[in-house]
KEFIDREN-966529 format. One line per 10 residues: number of its first residue (from 1); their letters; for each residue x, y, z of C-alpha. Coordinates in steps of 0.1 Angstrom, whole numbers. Example, Ala and Ser with C-alpha at 12.3 -4.5 7.8 and 13.67 -1.06 7.14 Angstrom:
2
1) AS) 123 -45 78; 137 -11 71
***
This chain:
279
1) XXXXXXXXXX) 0 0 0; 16 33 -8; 20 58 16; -9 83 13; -29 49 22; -16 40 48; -20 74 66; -57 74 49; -61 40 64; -49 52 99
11) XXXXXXXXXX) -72 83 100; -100 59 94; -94 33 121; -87 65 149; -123 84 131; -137 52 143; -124 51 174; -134 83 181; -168 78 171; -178 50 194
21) XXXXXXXXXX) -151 57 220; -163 97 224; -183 113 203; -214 87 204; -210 90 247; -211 125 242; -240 132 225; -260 98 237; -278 131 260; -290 145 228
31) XXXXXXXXXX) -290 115 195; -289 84 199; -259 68 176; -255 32 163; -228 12 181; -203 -4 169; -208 -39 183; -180 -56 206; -176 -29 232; -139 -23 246
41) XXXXXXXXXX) -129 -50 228; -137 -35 189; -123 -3 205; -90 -19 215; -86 -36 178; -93 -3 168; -66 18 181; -44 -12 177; -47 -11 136; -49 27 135
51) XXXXXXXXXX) -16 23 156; -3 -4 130; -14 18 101; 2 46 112; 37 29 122; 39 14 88; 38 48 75; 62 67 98; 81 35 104; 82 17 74
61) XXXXXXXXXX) 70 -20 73; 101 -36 84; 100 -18 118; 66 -16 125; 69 -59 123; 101 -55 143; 78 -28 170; 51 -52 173; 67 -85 176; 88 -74 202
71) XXXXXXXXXX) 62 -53 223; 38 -88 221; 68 -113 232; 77 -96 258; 41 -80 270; 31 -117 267; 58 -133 283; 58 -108 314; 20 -111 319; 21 -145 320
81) XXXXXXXXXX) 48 -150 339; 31 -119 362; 0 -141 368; 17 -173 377; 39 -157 397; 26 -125 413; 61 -108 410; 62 -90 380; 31 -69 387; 17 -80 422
91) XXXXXXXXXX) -13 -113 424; -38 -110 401; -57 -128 375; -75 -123 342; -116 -132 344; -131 -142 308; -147 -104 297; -115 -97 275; -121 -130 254; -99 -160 244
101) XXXXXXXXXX) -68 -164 259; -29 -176 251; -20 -196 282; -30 -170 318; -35 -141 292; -61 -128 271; -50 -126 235; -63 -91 234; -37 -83 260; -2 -76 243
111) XXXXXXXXXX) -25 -61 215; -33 -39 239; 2 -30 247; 9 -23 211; -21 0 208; -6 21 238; 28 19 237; 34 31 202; 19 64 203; 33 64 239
121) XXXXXXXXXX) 73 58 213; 58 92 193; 48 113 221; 86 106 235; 101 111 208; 84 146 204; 93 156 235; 129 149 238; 139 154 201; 110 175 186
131) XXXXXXXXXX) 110 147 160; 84 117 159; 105 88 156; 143 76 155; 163 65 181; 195 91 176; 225 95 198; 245 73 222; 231 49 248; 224 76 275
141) XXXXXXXXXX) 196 93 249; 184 61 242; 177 50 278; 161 83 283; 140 81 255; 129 49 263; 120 60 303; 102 88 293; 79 64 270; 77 39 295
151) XXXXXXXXXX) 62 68 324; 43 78 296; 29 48 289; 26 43 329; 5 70 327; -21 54 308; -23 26 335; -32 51 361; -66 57 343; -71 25 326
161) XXXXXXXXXX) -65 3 355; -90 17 379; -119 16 355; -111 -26 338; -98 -37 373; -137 -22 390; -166 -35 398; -184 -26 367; -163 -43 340; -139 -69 363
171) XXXXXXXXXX) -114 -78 337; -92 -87 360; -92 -93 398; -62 -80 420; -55 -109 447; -42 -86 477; -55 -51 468; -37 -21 472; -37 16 480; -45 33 446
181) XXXXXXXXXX) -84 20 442; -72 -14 449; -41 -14 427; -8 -22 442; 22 0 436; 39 -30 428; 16 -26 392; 34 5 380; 71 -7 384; 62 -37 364
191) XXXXXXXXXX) 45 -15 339; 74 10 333; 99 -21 335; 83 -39 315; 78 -12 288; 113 1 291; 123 -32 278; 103 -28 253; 118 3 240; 150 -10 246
201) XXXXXXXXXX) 151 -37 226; 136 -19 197; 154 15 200; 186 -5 197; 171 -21 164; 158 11 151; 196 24 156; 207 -6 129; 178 -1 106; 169 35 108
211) XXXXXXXXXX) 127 45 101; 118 48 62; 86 67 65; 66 61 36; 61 100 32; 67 133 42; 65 135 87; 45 169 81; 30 181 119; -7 168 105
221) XXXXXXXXXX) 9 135 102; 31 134 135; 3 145 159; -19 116 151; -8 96 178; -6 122 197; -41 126 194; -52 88 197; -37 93 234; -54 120 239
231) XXXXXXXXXX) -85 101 228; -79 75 246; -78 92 279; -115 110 269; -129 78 261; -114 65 292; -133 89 311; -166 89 293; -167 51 301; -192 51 325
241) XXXXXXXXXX) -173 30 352; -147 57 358; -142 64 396; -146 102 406; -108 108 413; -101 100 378; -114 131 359; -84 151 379; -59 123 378; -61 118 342
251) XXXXXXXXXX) -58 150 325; -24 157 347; -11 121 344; -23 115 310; -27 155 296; 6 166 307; 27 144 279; 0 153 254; 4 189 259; 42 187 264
261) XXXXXXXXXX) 42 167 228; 22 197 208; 43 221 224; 77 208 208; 57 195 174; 44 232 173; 73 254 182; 98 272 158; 129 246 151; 109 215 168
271) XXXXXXXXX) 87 205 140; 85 173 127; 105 162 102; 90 170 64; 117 153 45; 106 121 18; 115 86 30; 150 84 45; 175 56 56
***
């Protein structure tokens, strides 16, 4: 698929996101919209190809392979190994509303990682090197770019994990509870460590084989996972299960790297690359 297609493609799957995700909540008061069937679910697969979509065309197909096969191995791996073991995240356990599973794990689970942690790559990227991808530098700029993704990424947990973990959608159940609306801290180490190694492992690749965008990296084209975070975090809220607390928590935790993000892509000698394909 050429370029221009890719980026229509992913514009399409985040239009649809944002259409059952916020705009049908928000005017349910006023019309009453059709629904896309499948709930969370179809909204998860959703981000997920808008977020495949649109790494293929900043990226370049060879990477955005690369991006997701390491982000599901090791999600995978660490989840399971987090549920049999209780170490890597605290005790818990997956119940059946996130569908079939691989092992302890819900397939839709290191999907879900990929859905998050790639726009979570851009929005580091953007703030650190007022660029949307690469991985430039030595290994100092590359751990830093891959801890501020991970905290961004973190971020996301903070709001996410309160609304599936509740009483209203119980995706999964944590064993010993904790101080954040049940959540352990324990959660939030495994989350950043286990998305640092993530970024790791694929900012050291990205260093061997740099990204060939399949067009020009205008502004219009670097914010759009910039704004599928942002969506996210709305749709988050306006899921009807979200505890009180939330709707201040997740415009700091979650707005914070969003606004921090437009600020570089906007400002005079942070922009986005516009340059063709490179490599």
């Amino acid at each position: 698929m050429r370029g221009r297609g890719r980026l229509v493609l992913a514009c399409g799957f985040l239009a649809l996101f944002l259409y059952d995700g916020v705009l049908r909540t928000l005017l349910a008061s006023v019309v009453t919209l059709p629904v896309i069937p499948g709930g969370i679910n179809t909204l998860t697969l959703l981000l997920l190809l808008f977020s495949l979509a649109h790494a293929s065309y900043a990226l370049g197909g060879r990477l955005t392979l690369a991006f997701f096969a390491i982000t599901a191995v090791v999600s995978w791996t660490l989840e399971e190994a987090g549920v049999v073991t209780g170490l890597v995240f605290g005790p818990y356990h997956y119940t059946s509303t996130l569908g079939p599973w691989l092992g302890s794990v819900p397939v839709l689970i290191p999907l879900a990682w990929f859905m998050m942690i790639y726009p979570s790559y851009v929005i580091a990227n953007l703030v650190i090197d007022g660029r949307p991808t690469g991985s430039p530098g030595g290994r100092g700029h590359l751990a830093g770019l891959a801890l501020l993704g991970a905290l961004v990424m973190a971020a996301w947990d903070l709001v996410v994990d309160p609304i599936l973990s509740g009483p209203v959608i119980g995706a999964w159940v944590w064993e010993a509870g904790g101080p954040y609306f049940g959540i352990p801290v324990h959660n939030y180490a495994g989350w950043i460590g286990t998305t640092f190694i993530v970024y790791v492992a694929y900012r050291a690749l990205e260093r061997q084989w740099p990204p060939r965008p399949a067009g020009p990296m205008t502004p219009g084209a670097s914010v759009l996972p910039v704004l599928a975070y942002g969506a996210m975090m709305v749709s988050n809220l306006l899921s009807g299960s979200t505890p009180v607390a939330l709707a201040v928590i997740a415009p700091i935790a979650m707005g914070m790297p969003v606004v921090a993000a437009l600020i570089r892509l906007l400002s005079p000698g942070g922009e986005a690359d516009r340059d063709a394909p490179r490599g």
